[in-house]
C-alpha positions as semicolon CSV with decimal commas, in nm:
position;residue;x (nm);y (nm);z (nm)
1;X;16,163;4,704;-3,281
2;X;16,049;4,932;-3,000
3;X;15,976;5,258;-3,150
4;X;15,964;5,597;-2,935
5;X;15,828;5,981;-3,035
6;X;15,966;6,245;-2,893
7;X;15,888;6,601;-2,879
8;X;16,164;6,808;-2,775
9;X;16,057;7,092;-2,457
10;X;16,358;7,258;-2,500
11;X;16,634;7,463;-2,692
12;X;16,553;7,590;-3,078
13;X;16,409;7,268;-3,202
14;X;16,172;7,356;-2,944
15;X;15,816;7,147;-3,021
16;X;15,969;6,970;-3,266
17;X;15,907;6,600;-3,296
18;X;16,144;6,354;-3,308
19;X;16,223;5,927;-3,316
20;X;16,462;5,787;-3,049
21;X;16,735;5,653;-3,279
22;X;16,988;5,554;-2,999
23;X;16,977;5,580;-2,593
24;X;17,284;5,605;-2,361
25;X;17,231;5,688;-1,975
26;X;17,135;6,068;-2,024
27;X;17,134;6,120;-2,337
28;X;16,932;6,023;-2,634
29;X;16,989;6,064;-3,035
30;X;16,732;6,196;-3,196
31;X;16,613;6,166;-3,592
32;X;16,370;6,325;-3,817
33;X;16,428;6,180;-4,140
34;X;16,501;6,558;-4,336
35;X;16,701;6,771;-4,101
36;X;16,819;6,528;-3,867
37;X;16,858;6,160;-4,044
38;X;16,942;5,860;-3,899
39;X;17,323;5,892;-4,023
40;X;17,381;6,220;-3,834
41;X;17,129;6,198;-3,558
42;X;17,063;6,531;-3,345
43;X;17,199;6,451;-2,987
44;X;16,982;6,566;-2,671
45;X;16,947;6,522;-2,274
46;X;16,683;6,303;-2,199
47;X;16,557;6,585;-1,954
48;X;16,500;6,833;-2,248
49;X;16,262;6,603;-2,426
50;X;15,882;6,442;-2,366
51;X;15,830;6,094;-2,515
52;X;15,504;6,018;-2,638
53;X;15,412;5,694;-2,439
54;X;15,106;5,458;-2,623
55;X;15,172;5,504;-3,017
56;X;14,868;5,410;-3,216
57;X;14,893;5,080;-3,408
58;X;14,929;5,182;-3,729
59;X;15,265;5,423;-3,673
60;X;15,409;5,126;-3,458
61;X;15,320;4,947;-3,787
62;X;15,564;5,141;-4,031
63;X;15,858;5,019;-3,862
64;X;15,767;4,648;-3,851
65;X;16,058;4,572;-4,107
66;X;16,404;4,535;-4,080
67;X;16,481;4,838;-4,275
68;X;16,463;5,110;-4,037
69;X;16,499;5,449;-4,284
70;X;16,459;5,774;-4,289
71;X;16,130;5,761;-4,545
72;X;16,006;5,551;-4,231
73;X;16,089;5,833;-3,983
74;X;15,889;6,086;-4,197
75;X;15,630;5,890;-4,241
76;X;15,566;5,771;-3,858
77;X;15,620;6,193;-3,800
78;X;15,339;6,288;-4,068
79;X;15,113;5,995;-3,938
80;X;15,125;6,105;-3,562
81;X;15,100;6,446;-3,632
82;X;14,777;6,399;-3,881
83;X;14,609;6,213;-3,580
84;X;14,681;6,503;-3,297
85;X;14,536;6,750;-3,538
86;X;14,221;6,489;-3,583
87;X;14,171;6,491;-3,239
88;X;14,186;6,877;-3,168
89;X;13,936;6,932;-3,382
């Protein structure tokens, strides 16, 4: 499965970031895993949002099985966001 981050540049979720559930021509549904799961997936215009080209490994990694959850969604989040703090630093 092709996974995609997104962080969303606009609107009150503002910064927040996000996993491309679903895609349709200009829109895309976005998931979190808490506020936003995969069942009721926050909907957004693709123009509103960055996606985070060249994932490292091991969050591509976490979604290598069929199951596609929300615990995975949090946990690809928390990853990604533990290695951008790494790298500020």
């Amino acid at each position: 499965m092709d996974i995609k981050l997104a962080v969303s540049r606009s609107g009150h979720d503002k910064d927040s970031l996000y996993v491309i559930v679903k895609e349709e021509d200009n829109l895309v549904y976005l998931a979190d895993g808490r506020l936003k799961p995969i069942e009721k997936p926050k909907r957004k215009n693709r123009k509103h949002i960055q996606i985070i080209k060249n994932l490292p490994k091991d969050i591509t990694e976490v979604f290598t099985q069929e199951n596609f959850r929300n615990e995975e969604i949090k946990r690809a989040i928390k990853l990604y966001q533990k290695q951008t703090e790494i790298r500020r630093k």
